[in-house]
C-alpha positions as CSV (number, residue, x, y, z in Angstrom):
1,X,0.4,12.2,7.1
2,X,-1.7,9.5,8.9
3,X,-4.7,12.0,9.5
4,X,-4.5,13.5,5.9
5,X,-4.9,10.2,4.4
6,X,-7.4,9.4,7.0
7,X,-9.6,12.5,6.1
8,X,-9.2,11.6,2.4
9,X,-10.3,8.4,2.2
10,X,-12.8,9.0,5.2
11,X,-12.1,5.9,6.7
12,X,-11.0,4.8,10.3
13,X,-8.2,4.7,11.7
14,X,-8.2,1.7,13.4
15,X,-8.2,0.0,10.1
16,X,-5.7,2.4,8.2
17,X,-3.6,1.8,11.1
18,X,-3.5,-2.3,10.9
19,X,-3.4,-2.1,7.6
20,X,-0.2,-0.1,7.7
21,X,0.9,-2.7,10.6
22,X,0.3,-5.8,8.4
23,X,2.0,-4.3,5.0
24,X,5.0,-3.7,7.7
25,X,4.8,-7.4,9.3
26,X,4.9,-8.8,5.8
27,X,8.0,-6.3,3.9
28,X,9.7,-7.1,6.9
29,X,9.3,-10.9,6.7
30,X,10.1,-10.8,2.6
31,X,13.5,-8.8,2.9
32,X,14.5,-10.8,6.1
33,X,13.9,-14.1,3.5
34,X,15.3,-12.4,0.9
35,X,18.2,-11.4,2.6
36,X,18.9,-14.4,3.6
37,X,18.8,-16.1,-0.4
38,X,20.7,-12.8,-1.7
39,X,21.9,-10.0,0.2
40,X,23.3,-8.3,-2.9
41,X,19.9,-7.3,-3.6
42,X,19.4,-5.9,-0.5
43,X,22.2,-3.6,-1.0
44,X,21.8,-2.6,-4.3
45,X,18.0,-1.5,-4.2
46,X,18.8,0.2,-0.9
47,X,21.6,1.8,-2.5
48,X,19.5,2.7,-5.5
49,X,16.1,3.8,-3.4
50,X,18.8,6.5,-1.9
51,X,19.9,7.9,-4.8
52,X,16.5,8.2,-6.1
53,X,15.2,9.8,-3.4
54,X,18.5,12.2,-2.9
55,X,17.9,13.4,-6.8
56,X,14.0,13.4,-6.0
57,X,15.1,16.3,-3.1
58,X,17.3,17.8,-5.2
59,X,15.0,18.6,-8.2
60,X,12.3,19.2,-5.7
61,X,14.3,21.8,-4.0
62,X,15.6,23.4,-6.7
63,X,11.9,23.9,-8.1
64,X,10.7,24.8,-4.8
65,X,13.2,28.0,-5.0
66,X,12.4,29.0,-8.6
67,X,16.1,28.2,-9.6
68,X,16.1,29.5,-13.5
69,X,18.6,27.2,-14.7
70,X,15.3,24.7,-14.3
71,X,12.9,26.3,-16.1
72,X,12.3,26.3,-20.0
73,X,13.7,28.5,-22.7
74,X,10.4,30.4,-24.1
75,X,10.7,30.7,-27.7
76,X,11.2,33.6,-29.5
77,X,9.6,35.5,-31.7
78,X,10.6,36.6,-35.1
């Protein structure tokens, strides 16, 4: 992924890669503060950012196979 998005935004890597670094350093600082006011919220968006991305595989998957309960009725002609 790291050299796609370095080919398609043609620029270095150096950069892409602290920039990456930094966005880490700092969502790591925020949920370890936030964690510490509210863990509640910790669990619940984890919890929800799970389910999310299970159904996200599941559709994903089932269009990937051409499943046909996924695809629309055509209408029909009279």
């Amino acid at each position: 992924m790291f050299r796609h998005i370095h080919e398609e935004v043609d620029a270095r890597r150096t950069v892409l890669a602290t920039a990456i670094a930094l966005d880490l350093v700092v969502l790591g600082a925020f949920v370890t503060i936030k964690a510490m006011a509210d863990p509640l919220i910790i669990v619940v968006s984890t919890t929800a950012i799970a389910a999310i991305a299970a159904f996200e595989y599941v559709y994903l998957r089932k269009q990937r196979d051409g499943d046909p309960e996924d695809t629309e009725p055509t209408p029909r002609e009279h």
